[in-house]
N, C-alpha and C positions, 0 to 999 in steps of 0.2 A: 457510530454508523460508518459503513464505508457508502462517501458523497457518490463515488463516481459506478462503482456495480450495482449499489439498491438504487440511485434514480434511474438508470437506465433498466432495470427493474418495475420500477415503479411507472415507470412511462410507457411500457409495454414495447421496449427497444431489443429483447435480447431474439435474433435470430431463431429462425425452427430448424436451423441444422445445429441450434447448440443447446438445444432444451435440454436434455440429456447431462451433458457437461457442465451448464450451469446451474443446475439442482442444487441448493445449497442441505448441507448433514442435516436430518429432521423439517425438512421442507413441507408443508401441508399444500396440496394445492397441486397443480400444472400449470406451465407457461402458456398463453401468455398471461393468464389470471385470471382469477384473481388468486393469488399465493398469500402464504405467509412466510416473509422473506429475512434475513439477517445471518450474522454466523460473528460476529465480535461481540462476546456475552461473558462478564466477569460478575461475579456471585457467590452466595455459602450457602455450603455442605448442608442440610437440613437434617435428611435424613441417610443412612445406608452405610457402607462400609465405617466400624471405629476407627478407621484410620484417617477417613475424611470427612466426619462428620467437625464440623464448627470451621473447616479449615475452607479459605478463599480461592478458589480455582477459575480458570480459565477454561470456556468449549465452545463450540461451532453450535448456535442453536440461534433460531428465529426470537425475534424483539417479542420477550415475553416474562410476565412476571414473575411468575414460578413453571417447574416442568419437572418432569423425571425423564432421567438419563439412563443409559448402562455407567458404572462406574468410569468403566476404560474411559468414555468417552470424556474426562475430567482432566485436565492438567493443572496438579496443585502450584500455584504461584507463589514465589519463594516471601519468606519474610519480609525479607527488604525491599519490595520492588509494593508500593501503594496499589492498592486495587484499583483507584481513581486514574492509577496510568498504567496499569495492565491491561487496560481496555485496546493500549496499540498492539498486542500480541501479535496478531493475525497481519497487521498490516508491518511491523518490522520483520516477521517471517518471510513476509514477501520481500521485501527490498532484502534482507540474509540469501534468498534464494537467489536472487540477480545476481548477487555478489560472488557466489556461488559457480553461477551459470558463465559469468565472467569477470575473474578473480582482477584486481588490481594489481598493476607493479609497480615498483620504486621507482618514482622518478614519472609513470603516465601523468598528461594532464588530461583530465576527465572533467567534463562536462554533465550536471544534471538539467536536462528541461522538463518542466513544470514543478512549481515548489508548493503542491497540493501533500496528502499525509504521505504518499508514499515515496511522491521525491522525497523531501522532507528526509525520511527517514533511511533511503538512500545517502542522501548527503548527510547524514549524521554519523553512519559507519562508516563512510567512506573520509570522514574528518577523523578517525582513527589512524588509518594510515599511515606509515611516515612517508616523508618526500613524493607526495602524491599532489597535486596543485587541483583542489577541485572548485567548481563554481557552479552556482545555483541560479538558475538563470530560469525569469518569468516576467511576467506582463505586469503583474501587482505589482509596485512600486513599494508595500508596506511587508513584503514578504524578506527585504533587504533586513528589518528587525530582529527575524526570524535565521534567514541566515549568518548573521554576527552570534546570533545565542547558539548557533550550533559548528561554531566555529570556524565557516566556509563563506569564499566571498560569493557576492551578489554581483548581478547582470541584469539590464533590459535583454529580450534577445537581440535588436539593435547593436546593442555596445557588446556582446559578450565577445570572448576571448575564442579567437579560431585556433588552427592548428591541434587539434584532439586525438587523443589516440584514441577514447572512446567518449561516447555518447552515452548515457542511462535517459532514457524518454519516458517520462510517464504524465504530459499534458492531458492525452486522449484529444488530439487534435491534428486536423493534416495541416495544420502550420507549424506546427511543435514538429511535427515529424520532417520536417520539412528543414526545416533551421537545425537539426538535428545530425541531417547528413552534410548540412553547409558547412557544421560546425570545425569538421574532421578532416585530421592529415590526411595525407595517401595511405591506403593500408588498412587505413582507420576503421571501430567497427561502432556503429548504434545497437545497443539493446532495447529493444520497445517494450516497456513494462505495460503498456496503456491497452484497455480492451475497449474497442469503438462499436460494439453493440450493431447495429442494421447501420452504422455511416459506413457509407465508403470514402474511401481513403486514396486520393491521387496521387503521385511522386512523380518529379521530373526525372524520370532513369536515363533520359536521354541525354540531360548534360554530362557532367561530371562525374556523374555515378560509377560507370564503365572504365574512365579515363586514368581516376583517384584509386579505382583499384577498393573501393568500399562494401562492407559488408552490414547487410541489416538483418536483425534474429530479434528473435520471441524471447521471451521470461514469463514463465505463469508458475505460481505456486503450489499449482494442483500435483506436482509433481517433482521429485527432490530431484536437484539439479544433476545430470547423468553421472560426473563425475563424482559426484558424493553417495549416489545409490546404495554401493559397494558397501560405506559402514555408516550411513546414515539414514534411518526411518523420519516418516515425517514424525514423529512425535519427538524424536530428538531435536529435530531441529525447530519446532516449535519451545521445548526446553531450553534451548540453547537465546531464544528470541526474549522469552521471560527473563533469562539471566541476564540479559543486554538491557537489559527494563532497569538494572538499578542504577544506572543513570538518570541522576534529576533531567538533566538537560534535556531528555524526551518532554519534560513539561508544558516548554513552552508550544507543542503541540496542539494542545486540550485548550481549546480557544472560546468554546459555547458546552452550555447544556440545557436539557429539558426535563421535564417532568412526565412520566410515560405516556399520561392522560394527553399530552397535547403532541404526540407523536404525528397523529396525522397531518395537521394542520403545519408541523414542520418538515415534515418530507416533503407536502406539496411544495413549499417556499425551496427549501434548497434542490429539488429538483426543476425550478424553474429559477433557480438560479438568483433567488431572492432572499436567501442568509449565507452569505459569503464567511469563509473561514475556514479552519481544519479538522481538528477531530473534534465534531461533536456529541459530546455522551447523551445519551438518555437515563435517566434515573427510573431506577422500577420499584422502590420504597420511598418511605419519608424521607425527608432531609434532614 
């Protein structure tokens, strides 16, 4: 499940100037609902092409137990990469696109806020880097666990580490966003990965902002980041996001799961903020 787009989904948050945009591939339904909503769906081949038939693929398709697709719409997931943790495809695409949209260099220190799946997964490729000094910095206390397993250190936003040359935001909060740009040198820039649905969002532009010389930009993965357009489709870079899958260390990701049947009664809960955690699967067979 993605926690933070299907509850505000689910809530009936997403704007009428973005109904359009936020349709998710094979959507049943119109906003504000009632819909049939999802797009992190890992499964097999049943039937159709011999070349994909038995084999575990990756697609954009609503929480459901079986379906038919067009082929294309399939991305066969490699050997090595568990189906159990191919389920973050969609959501390491998105943190690949940030990365993307604003490449690191040797030597930035870079700041992630909020250590939900896609900071997470943000600061998982970004602990590839060499001589990059990154920190993952959030309000949970137990998310510190989670940062040592992916190699990056931990912060309250209290205690984090100033002076930034960049920012990666993905709390979806105007405090996140907020501590975001406090974080940052002069020059410095935030990338906002977080979609806040009907909140509005206030910023003090008035101190610092101006002064520091600061810049704040958008990340969305609905589109390959400009500078990669040229020789990269999304489906490469979706390919490219699976092949990053064969790292265990996405594991400690995959924190809860459920059983399809009890799907409703757990979306209610985590969109009201009442099953805390990261990526939670749902199961659409037996166990």
């Amino acid at each position: 499940m993605s926690r933070g787009t299907e509850s505000l989904v689910y809530l009936g948050r997403v704007p009428a100037s973005q109904y359009a945009a936020m349709r998710a591939p094979f959507q049943e339904g119109d906003f504000p609902g009632p819909v049939k909503y999802g797009y992190l769906n890992v499964g097999r081949v049943a039937e159709g092409p011999t070349e994909l038939v038995g084999r575990t693929v990756f697609s954009l398709y609503p929480h459901q137990t079986r379906f038919r697709v067009p082929a294309a719409a399939l991305t066969p997931v490699p050997d090595a990469v568990p189906a159990e943790r191919a389920v973050l495809a969609g959501t390491v695409e998105t943190a690949l696109n940030a990365l993307w949209d604003a490449p690191p260099r040797i030597g930035d220190r870079i700041a992630v806020v909020g250590a939900g799946m896609v900071g997470c997964c943000v600061a998982a490729l970004l602990a590839r880097f060499p001589g990059v000094r990154v920190q993952l910095v959030d309000i949970d206390p137990a998310r510190k666990e989670v940062a040592a397993a992916l190699g990056v250190d931990f912060a309250h936003p209290e205690q984090a580490t100033d002076d930034c040359d960049r920012v990666f935001h993905t709390s979806a909060t105007q405090s996140g966003l907020q501590r975001s740009l406090e974080l940052l040198a002069p020059e410095g820039s935030v990338v906002d990965l977080s979609w806040y649905g009907d909140q509005p969002v206030t910023l003090p532009l008035g101190e610092f902002f101006h002064s520091r010389r600061l810049s704040l930009r958008s990340s969305q993965v609905g589109a390959v980041a400009p500078e990669r357009r040229g020789r990269h489709t999304a489906a490469d870079r979706l390919g490219l996001a699976l092949d990053l899958l064969r790292d265990p260390v996405f594991d400690v990701l995959i924190t809860d799961e459920s059983d399809f049947d009890e799907l409703p009664q757990v979306m209610a809960e985590i969109a009201a903020g009442g099953r805390p955690g990261l990526c939670h699967r749902i199961r659409y067979g037996p166990r």
